[in-house]
N, C-alpha and C positions, 0 to 999 in steps of 0.2 A: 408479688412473685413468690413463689413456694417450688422446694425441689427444682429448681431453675428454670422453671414457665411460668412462663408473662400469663398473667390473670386477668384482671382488669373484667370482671364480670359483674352485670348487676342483674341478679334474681328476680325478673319479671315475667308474669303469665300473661303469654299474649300473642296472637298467632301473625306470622310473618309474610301477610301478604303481599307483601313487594316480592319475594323470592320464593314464594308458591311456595313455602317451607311453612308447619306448624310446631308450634313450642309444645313441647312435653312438660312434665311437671318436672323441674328437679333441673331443667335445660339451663345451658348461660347465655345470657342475650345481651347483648349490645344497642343501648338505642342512642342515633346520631339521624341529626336534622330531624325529629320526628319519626325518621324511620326506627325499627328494631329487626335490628341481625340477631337470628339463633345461630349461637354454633354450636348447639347440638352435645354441648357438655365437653367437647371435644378441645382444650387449650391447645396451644403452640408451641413448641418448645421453643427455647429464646434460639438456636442454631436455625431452627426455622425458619426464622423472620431474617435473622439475619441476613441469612445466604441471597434474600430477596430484594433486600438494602442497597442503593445505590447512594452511597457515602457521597454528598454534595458541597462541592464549595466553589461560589461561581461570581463572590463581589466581588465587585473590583478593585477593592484595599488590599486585598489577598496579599499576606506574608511569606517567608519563606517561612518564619515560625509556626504559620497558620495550617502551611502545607504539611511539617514534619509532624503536627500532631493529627492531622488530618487521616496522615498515613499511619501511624502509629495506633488510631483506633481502629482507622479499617485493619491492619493485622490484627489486636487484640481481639476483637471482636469476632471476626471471619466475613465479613460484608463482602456483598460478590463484586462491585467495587468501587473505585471513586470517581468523582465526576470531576474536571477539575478545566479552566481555561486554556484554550490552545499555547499561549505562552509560556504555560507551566506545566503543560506536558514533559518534556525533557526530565526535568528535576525528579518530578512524581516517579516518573517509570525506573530511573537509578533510584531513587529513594527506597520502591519497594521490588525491585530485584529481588528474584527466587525468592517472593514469598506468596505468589499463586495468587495475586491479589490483581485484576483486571485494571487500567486505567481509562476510566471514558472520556471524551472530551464533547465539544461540543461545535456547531457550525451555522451559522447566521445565527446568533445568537444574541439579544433576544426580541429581535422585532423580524425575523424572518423575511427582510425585505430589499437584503442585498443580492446580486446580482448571484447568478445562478455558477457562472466560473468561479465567483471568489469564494461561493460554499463549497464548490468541488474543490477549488485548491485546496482552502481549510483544514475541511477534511482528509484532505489525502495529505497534506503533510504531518495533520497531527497522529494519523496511522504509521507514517513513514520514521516520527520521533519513536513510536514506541505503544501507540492507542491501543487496544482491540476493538473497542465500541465509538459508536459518535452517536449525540444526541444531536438531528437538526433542527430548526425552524420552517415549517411549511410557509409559503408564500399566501400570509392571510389575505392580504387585500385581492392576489387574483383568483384566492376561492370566492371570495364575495363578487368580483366581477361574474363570474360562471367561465371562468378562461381556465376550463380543468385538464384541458393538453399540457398549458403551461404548469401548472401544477405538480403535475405528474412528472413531465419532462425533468422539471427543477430537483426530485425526492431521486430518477433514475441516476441522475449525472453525478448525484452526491453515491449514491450507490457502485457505478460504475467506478467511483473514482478510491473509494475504499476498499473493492473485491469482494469476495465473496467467502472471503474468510476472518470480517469485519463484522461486528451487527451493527445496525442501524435502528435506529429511533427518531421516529418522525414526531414532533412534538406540534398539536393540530389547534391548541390554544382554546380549548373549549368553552373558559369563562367568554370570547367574542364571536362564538358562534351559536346560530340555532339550533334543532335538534338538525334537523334538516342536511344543514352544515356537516356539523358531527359524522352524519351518519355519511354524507358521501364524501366528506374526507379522508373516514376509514377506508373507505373503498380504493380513495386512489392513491392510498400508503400501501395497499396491498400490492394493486395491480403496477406499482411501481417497485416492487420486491422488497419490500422491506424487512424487519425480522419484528419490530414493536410498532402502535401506536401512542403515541405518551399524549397523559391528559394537557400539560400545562408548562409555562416557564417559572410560574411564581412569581412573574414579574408584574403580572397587571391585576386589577382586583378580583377577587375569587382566585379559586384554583381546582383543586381534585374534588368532585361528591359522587358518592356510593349510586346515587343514580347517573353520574354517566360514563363510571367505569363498568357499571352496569352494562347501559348502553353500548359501550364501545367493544365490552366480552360478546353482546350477540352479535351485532354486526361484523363480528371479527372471524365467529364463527369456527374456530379451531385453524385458522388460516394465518393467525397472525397474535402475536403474544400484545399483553396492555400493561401499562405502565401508567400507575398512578405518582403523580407530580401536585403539587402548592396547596400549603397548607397543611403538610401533613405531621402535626410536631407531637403525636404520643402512639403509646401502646394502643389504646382502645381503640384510633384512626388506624391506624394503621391496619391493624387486625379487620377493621370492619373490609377497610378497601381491599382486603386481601380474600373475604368471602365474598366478596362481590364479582372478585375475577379478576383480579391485579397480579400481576405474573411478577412484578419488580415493582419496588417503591424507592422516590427519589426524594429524599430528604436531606437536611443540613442537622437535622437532631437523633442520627442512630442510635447514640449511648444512653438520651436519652426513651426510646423508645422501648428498647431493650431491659428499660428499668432498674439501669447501674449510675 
């Protein structure tokens, strides 16, 4: 870190064809999974990244102690905000009073496979404690049936039951889907109004890669923001998912991303 931007660059000549981008001499590149990201000489500033940060804490030990510093770095910091279990919603939202720091919470969470009223109640009550945002769970097993009315139906109800002055995040679980999958889930995260697609919960093996945040920014198509999830615990991830096309990133390691 130098003059308060996140670096984390390694000096490699090499041209970027995953992202139809070529490296210049002198460029800074990021290589993860094989791939290499140019970003074009172009660092972050840490406020950058931050603002992008969805500050997470979502085990189930979760402390009150756990919570006060939770909120305590999302203030320091400036993280756009925290993510926190519907239980602990209450606390968080007096916790960080007037300090412009959003609370998200979350709904079927995290097997996406509870009953479509008790994701709407969920959600509408953790709005009603104080939420702005909800992260939900897509109904994986009845995308893999191909039952995409219900699908959809299940992403509106959570929708309707939040308003539309709520955002919503559909979380589509990408590590147990095809491309296939992926791609028409995005579709009907859109077509059931949502405001993100999120890659993952974290909770099952794998989580967020640059190719299907990739994937999920063109199918998305300026129609709907992407939010990269699991596995994302440093600066160098982070930054890549973010030229990839990652509008928000959900992580449990902000401070340390941010390189403090």
């Amino acid at each position: 870190m130098e003059d308060g931007r996140i670096d984390g660059r390694m000096p490699i000549e090499a041209q970027n064809e995953y992202f139809g981008e070529r490296a210049r001499p002198g460029d800074s590149l990021i290589q993860f999974g094989g791939l290499i990201q140019c970003l074009g000489g172009n660092n972050m500033h840490r406020n950058e990244i931050a603002k992008r940060i969805d500050h997470t804490l979502l085990k189930p030990e979760t402390t009150q102690r756990d919570l006060d510093i939770l909120c305590q770095e999302a203030v320091r910091y400036g993280f756009a905000c925290v993510c926190v279990n519907p239980s602990n919603v209450p606390y968080v939202v007096d916790a960080l009073r007037d300090s412009g720091i959003v609370v998200c919470s979350v709904a079927g969470f995290p097997l996406g496979a509870a009953r479509t009223e008790v994701k709407a109640c969920e959600a509408g009550m953790a709005i009603g404690d104080g939420a702005g945002e909800i992260d939900m769970v897509l109904n994986i097993g009845e995308l893999g049936n191909k039952r995409y009315a219900r699908v959809e139906q299940d992403i509106w109800q959570v929708r309707e039951a939040i308003g539309k002055g709520a955002i919503l995040k559909v979380i589509i679980e990408t590590p147990l889907l095809t491309e296939e999958e992926k791609i028409k889930a995005t579709e009907l995260v859109i077509s059931a109004g949502a405001d993100y697609v999120k890659t993952a919960t974290g909770m099952n093996s794998g989580g967020a890669t640059i190719e299907d945040v990739a994937l999920l920014k063109r199918v998305a198509d300026g129609r709907i923001k992407v939010k990269a999830a699991g596995g994302i615990r440093d600066h160098a991830t982070a930054i890549a998912m973010i030229r990839a096309g990652a509008d928000r990133i959900g992580t449990s390691t902000g401070p340390k991303i941010l390189g403090t």
